[in-house]
Backbone as CSV, one residue per row, in Angstrom:
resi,resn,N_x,N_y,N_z,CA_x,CA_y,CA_z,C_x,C_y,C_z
1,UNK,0.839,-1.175,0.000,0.000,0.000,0.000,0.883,1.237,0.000
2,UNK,0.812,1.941,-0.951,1.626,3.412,-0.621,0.786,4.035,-1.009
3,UNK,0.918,5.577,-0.438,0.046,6.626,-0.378,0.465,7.628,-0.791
4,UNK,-0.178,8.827,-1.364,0.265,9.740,-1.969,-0.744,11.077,-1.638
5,UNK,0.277,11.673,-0.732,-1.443,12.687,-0.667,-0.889,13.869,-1.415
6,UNK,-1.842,14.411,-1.983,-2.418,15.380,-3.479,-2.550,16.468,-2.920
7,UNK,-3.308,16.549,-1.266,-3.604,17.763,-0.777,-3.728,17.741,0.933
8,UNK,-3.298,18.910,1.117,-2.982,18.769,2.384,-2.984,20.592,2.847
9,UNK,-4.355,20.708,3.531,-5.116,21.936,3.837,-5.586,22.214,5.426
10,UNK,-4.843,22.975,6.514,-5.104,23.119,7.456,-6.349,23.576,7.731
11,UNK,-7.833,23.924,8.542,-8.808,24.685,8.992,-8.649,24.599,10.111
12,UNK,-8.155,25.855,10.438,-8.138,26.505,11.851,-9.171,26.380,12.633
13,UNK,-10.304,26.865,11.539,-11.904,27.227,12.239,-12.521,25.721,13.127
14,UNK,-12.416,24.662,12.007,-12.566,23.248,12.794,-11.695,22.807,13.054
15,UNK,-10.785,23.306,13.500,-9.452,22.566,14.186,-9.047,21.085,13.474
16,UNK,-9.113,21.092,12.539,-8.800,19.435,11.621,-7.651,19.942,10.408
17,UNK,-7.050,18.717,9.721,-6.326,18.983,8.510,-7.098,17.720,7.823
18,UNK,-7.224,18.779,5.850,-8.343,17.921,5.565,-7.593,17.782,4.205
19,UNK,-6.786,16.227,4.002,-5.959,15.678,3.177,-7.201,15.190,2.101
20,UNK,-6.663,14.696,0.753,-6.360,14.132,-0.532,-5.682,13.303,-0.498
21,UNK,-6.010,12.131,-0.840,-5.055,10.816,-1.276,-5.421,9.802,-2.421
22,UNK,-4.258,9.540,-2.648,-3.878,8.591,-3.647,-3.651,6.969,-3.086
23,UNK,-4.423,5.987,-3.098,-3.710,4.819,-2.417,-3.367,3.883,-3.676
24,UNK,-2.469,3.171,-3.658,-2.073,2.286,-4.564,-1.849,1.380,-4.126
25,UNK,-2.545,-0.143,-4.191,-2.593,-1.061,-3.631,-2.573,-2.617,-4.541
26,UNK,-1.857,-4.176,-3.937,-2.300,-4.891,-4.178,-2.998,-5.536,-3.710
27,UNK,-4.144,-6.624,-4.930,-4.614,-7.630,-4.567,-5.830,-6.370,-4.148
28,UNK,-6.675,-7.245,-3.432,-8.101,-6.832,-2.902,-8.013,-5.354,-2.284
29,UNK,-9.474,-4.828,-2.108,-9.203,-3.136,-2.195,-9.032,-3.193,-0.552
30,UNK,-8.594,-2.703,-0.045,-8.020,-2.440,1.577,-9.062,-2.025,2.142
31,UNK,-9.881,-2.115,3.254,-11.110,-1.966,4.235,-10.601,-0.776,4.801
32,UNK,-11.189,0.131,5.184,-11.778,1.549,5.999,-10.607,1.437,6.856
33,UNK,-10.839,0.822,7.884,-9.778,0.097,8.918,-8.544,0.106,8.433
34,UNK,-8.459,-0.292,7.987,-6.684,-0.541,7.574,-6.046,0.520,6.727
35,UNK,-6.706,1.173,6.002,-6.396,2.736,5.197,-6.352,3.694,6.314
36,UNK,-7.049,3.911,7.350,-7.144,4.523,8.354,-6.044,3.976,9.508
37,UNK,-5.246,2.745,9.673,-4.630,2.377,10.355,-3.098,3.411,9.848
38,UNK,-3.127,2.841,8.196,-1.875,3.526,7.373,-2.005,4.902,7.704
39,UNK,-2.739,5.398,7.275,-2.901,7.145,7.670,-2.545,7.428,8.636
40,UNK,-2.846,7.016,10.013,-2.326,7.428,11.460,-0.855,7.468,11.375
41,UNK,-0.405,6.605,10.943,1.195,5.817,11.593,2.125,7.092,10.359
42,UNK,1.337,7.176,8.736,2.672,8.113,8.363,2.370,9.530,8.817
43,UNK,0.420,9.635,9.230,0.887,11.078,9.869,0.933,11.205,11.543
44,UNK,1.637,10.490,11.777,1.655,10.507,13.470,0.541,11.087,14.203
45,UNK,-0.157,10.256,14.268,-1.725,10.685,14.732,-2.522,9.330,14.779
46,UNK,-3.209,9.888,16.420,-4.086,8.783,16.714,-5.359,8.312,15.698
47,UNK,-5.322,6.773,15.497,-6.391,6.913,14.508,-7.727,6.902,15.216
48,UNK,-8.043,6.876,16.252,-9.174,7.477,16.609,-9.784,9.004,15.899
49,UNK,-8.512,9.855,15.630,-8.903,10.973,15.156,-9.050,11.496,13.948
50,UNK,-9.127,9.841,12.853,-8.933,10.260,11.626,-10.768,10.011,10.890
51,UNK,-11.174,10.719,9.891,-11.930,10.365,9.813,-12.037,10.116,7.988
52,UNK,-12.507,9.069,7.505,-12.383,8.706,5.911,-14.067,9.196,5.201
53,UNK,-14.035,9.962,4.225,-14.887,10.884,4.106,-15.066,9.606,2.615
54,UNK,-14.570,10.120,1.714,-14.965,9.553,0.181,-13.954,8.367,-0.276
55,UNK,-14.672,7.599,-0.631,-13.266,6.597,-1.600,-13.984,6.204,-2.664
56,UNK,-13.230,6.582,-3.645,-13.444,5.845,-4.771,-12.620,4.481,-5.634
57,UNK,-12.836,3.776,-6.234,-12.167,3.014,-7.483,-12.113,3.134,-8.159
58,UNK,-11.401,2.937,-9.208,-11.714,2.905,-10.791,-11.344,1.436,-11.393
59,UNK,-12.312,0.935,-12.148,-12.360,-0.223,-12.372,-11.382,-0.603,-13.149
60,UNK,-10.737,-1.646,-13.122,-9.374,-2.408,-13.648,-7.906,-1.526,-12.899
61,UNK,-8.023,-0.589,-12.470,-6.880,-0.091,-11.674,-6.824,-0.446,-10.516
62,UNK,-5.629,-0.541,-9.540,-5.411,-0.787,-8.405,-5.309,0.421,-7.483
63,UNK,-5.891,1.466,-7.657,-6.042,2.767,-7.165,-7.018,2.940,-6.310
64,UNK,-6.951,3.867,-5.109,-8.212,4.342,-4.423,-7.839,5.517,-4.220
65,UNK,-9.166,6.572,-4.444,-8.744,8.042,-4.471,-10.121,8.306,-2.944
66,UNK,-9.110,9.151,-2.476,-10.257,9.242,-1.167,-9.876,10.554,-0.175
67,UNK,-10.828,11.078,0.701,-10.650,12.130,1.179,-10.435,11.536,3.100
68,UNK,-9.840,12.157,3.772,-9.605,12.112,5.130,-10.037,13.497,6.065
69,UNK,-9.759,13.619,7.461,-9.752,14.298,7.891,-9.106,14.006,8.960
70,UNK,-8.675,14.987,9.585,-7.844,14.496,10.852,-7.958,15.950,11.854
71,UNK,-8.639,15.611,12.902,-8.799,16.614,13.765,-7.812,16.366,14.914
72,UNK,-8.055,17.617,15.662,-7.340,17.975,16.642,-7.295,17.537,18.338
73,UNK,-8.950,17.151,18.357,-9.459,16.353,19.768,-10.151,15.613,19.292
74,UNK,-11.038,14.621,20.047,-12.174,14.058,20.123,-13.457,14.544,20.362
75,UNK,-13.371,15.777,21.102,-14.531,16.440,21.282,-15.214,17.237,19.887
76,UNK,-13.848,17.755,19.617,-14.273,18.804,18.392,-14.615,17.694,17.265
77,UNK,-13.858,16.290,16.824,-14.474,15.721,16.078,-16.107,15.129,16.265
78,UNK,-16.494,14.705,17.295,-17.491,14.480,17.553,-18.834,15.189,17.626
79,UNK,-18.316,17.137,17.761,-19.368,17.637,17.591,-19.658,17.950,16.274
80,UNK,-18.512,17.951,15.267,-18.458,18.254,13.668,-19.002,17.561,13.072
81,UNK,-18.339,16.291,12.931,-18.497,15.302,12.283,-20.120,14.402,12.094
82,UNK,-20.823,14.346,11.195,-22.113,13.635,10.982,-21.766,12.463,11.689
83,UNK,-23.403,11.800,11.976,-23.260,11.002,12.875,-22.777,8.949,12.122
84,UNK,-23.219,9.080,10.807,-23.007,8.148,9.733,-21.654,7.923,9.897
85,UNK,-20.905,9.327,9.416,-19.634,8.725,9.099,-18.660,8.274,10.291
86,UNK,-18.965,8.408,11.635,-18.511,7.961,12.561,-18.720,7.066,13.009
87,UNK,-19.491,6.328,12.331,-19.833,4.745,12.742,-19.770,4.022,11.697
88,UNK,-19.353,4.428,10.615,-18.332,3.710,9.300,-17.815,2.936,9.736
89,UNK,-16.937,2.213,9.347,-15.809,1.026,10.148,-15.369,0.888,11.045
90,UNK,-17.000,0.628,11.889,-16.667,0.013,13.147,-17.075,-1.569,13.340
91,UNK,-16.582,-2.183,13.578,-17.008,-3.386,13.893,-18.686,-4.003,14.310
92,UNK,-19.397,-4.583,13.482,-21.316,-4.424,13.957,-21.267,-5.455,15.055
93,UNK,-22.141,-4.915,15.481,-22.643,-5.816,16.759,-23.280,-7.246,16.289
94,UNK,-22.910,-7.780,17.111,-23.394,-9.513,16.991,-24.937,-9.556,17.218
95,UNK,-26.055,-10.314,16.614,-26.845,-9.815,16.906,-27.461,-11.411,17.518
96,UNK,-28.176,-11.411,18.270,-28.936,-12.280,18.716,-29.578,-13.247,17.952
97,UNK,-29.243,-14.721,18.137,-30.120,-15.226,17.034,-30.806,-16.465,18.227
């Protein structure tokens, strides 16, 4: 997996930096989780605080083009951030059978 980010834009106002990326990957397309694992570690940042906005594919390429965000606390992400995309790739609950 290597990454390539395209853009990289501070907002003061929401206290976040709100990247562009390029992922280039083999074999099967990489889960939420694990693009978000990579993101933390090259930008030194907890991945609790990252948040994955858009991804796309393009068919027959091994590419994913996708947007991030990465805030500053937990609080401020939590009051920003819609309530959908924060429960994106999380693990579902087991459900009773």
């Amino acid at each position: 997996m290597d990454f390539e980010i395209t853009r990289d834009v501070r907002n003061e106002l929401l206290k976040r930096r709100e990247l562009t990326f390029t992922l280039t990957f083999d074999g099967p397309t990489p889960s939420r989780k694990s693009i978000q694992e990579k993101l933390a570690a090259l930008q030194n940042k907890n991945e609790n605080l990252i948040v994955l906005d858009l991804e796309r594919t393009r068919f027959g390429k091994m590419e994913l083009f996708g947007r991030a965000r990465i805030y500053d606390d937990e609080e401020t992400k939590t009051s920003t951030e819609r309530e959908y995309l924060l429960k994106r790739g999380e693990p579902k609950a087991e459900s009773e059978a």
